[in-house]
N, C-alpha and C positions, 0 to 999 in steps of 0.2 A: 451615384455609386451603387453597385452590387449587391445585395442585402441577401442573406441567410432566411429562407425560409422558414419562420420561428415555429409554425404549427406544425410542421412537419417535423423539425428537431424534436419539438416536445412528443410527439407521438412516437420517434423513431424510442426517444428515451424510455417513457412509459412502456412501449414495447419489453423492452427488456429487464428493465425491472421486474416485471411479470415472470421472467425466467431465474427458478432459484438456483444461481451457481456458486451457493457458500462455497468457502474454500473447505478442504479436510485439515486434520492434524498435521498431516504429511503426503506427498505424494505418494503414488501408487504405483511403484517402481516407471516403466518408462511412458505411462498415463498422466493425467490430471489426478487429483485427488478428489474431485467429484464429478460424477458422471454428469450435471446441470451444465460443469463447463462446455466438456462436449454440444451439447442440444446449443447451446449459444452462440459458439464459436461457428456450428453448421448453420445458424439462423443467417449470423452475419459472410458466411462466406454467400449462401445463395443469393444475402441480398445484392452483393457486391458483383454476383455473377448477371440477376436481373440489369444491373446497371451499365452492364458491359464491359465489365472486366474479367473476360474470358479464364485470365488465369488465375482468376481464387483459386486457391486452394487452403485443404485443412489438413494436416500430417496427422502422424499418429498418436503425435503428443498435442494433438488439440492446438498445434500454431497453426492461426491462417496467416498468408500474405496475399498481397497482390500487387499490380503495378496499374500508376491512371499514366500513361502515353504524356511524356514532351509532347508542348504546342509550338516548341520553337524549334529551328534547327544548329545544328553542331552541339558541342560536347557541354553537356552542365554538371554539376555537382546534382548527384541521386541523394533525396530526402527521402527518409522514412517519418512517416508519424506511427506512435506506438499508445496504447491502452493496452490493459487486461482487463479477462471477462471476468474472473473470479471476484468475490469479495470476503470480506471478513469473518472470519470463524466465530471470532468473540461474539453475534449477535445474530441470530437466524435471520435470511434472507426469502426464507419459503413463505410463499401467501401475504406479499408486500400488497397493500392496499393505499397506495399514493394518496394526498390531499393535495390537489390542486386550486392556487389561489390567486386569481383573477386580479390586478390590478390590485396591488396589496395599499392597504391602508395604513400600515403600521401598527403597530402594540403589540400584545404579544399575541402568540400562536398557541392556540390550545391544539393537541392532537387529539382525533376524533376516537380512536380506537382505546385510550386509553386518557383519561380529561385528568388521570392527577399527573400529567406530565404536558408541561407547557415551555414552550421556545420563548424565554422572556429577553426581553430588546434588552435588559440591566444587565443581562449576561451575554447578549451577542448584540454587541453595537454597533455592527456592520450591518447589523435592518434597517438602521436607520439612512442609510445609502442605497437601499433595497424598495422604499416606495414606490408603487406605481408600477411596479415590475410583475412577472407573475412567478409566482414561488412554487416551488414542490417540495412536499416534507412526506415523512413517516407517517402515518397513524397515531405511532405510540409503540406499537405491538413488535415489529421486523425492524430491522435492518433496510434504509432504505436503496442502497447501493449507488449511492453518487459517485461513490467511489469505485471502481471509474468508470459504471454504466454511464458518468456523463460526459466521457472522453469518446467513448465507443461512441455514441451520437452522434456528438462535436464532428468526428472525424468521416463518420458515414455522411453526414448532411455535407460537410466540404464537399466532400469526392463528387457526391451526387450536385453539385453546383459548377462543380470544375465541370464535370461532363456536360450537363446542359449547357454551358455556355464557354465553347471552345476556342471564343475569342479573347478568353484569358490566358496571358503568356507565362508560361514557365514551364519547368524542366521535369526532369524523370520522376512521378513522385512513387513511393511505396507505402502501404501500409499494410499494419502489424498487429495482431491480435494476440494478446498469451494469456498463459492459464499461471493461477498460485502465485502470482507476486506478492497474494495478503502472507503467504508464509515460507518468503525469500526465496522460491525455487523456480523465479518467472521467464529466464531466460536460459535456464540449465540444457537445454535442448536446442536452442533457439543456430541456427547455422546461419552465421554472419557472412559465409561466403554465399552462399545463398539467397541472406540478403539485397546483400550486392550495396549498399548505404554508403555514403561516402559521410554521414551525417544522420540524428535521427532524435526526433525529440519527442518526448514520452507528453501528452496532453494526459496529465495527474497531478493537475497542481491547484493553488488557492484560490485564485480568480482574475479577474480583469487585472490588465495591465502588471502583472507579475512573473516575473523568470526564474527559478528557481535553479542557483545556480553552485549549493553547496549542498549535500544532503550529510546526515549523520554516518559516519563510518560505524559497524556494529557487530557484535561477538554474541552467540549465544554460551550458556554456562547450565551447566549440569552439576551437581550439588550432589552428593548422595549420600545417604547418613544409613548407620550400618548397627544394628543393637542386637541384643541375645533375647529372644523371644523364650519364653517357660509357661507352664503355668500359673499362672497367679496364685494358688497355694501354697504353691513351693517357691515362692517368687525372692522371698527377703533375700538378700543380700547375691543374689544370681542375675535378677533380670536386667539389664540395660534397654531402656526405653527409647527408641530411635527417636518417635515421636515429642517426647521432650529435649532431646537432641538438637532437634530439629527445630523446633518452639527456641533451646538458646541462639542457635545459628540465625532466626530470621530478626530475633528481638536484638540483635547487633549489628544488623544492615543499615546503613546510615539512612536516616528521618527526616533529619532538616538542610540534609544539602546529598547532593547526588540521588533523589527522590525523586521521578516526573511529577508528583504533584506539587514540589518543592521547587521546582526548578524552571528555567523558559529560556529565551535566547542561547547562547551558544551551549551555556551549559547542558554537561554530560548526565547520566543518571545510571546507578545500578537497580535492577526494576523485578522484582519476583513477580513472578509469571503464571506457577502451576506449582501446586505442594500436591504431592499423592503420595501412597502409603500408608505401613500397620505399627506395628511395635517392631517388627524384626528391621525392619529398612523402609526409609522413608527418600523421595524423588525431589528435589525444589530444581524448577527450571526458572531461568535468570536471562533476561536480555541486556547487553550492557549496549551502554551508547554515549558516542564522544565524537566531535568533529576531528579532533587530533586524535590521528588512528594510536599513535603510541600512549595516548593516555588509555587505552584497553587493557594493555600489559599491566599497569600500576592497577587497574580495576581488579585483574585475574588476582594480583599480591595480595589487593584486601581481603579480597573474598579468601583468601586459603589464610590470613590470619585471623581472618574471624574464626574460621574452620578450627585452627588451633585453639581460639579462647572456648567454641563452645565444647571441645570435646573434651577441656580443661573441667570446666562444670560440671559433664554429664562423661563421670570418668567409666572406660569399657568401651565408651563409643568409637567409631571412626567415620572419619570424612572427609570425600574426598571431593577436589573441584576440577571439574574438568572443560576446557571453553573449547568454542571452533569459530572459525569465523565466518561470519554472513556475507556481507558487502564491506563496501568502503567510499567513504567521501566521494561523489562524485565531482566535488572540484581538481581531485587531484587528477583526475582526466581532463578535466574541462583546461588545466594548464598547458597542455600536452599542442591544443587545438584551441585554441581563442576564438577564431572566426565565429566555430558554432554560437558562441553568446553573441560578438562584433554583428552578425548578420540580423538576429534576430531582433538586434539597436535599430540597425537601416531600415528594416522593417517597418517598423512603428514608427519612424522619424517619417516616411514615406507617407504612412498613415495620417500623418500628425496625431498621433496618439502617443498617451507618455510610458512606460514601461519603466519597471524599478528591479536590480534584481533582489534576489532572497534566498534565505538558506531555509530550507526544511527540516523540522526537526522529526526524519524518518528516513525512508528508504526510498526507493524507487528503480524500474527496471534496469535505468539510467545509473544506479548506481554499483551494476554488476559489472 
């Protein structure tokens, strides 16, 4: 059988993790939100182009596409594979210095860059199915961008194996690179007719043998607490203090249940995100997240009767909530169209490999 050139995957990987394309706060009107995405996105169109796929291209929003040519003839269904280059904000990606390890042994992983932080197997039990393998981690120090520099890979090392070896049959394939999926805006641009996809599946997911085939439906929530700024001199019975406002409104956000640290399987979660501001108004950003899109509404109700109890305490203040929505359940797509899961069963049944599916609890391109 066929085999994946592994040292080249790993290389194409390391490659890019070298290139820091944190995500920003926000886009940059009809750009990326970091100019890293760009440099990446060009890295991966020329390689694509080296490889003889004439038509890479990269738009102005930093999407490349391309297409690798049917090996067979008449009409197939057009697959896309899709990654993004960006990654997460939460954790710097600049100056990633990989630890690369050889035929892993097991126990834990100390990070070189930083030794009072260790990958211990009691907290990720999945090493232990991981022996023998060769691993790549962080330092310590960065961000190491597996997500999803290791789809980008995945997907360049396929292509580049389809083409070498054209006595593999199958149909139109496309592939898809975006920018900012770390912060919801990964297909906002993205021209589906363009496209041209009949079908298209996002390589961002948890590992071997898994299909992900529900993801979180989600709302972001804006909070804003409003108080009378003076100064403290003259403050008695004038000032209203957003800031403690603010302090009643989060110390009434549910702890022991609707909490990602609280919570795992299907369960939802209301999740504060960002608190900024002074005395005069204070900013709390909020992600809410629930596989039943209608239990978001019930999340927006809490949140504005908390608002009510804490402006009850902190009397003068005001506050108010405001949500928008992000995505939504990618299963309630996946209803629409069956096959795209049914196929990717026959697949792995072909394989004889076993495949399970799974719900994600996050987002993906896949879920726009």
């Amino acid at each position: 059988m066929l085999s994946i050139d592994r040292e080249r995957l790993l290389a194409r990987f390391l490659r890019y993790v070298s290139v820091d394309s944190t995500a920003g706060d926000s886009p940059g009107g009809d750009l990326p939100s970091s100019p890293g995405q760009l440099e990446l996105g060009r890295i991966l169109r020329d390689e694509l182009r080296t490889l003889g796929l004439t038509d890479a291209e990269q738009d102005a929003h930093g999407i490349v596409m391309a297409t690798i040519p049917a090996t067979i003839p008449g009409r197939a269904p057009v697959v896309c594979f899709n990654s993004h280059v960006d990654t997460s904000p939460e954790t710097t990606g600049a100056n990633v210095k990989p630890q690369v390890i050889r035929e892993y042994a097991g126990g834990d992983i100390a990070l070189p860059g930083d030794r009072s932080k260790v990958i211990r197997m009691t907290e990720n039990p999945e090493l232990a199915g991981l022996i023998g393998r060769t691993l790549v981690t962080t330092d310590g120090t960065t961000l190491l961008g597996g997500d999803d520099k290791a789809g980008l890979a995945i997907i360049m090392e396929t292509t580049a194996t389809l083409l070498e070896n054209p006595s593999i049959p199958h149909g139109p394939l496309r592939v898809m690179f975006t920018c900012d999926e770390e912060i919801g805006h990964g297909i906002d641009h993205v021209d589906l007719k363009k496209l041209g996809a009949d079908v298209a599946y996002t390589v961002d997911g948890m590992g071997h043998g898994k299909l992900d085939v529900e993801t979180f439906s989600a709302d972001g929530a804006v909070v804003t607490v409003t108080g009378v700024n003076i100064h403290p001199s003259i403050a008695k019975d004038r000032m209203v203090n957003a800031i403690r406002a603010a302090g009643e409104f989060c110390a009434r956000l549910p702890k022991e249940m609707l909490a990602p640290e609280k919570t795992d399987g299907r369960d939802g979660f209301i999740h504060p995100v960002r608190l900024e501001g002074g005395v005069a108004e204070v900013t709390i950003h909020l992600i809410l997240r629930a596989f039943d899109s209608p239990a978001l509404t019930d999340y927006r109700k809490r949140l504005e009767a908390i608002a009510t109890e804490a402006m009850a305490a902190v009397p003068g203040s005001l506050i108010t909530v405001s949500t928008h929505a992000q995505y939504r359940n990618l299963g309630d797509g996946l209803k629409q169209e069956p096959r795209a899961v049914s196929f990717v069963h026959e697949a792995y049944r072909r394989l004889n490999r076993p495949i399970t599916n799974t719900i994600i609890r996050g987002g993906t391109d896949g879920s726009r």
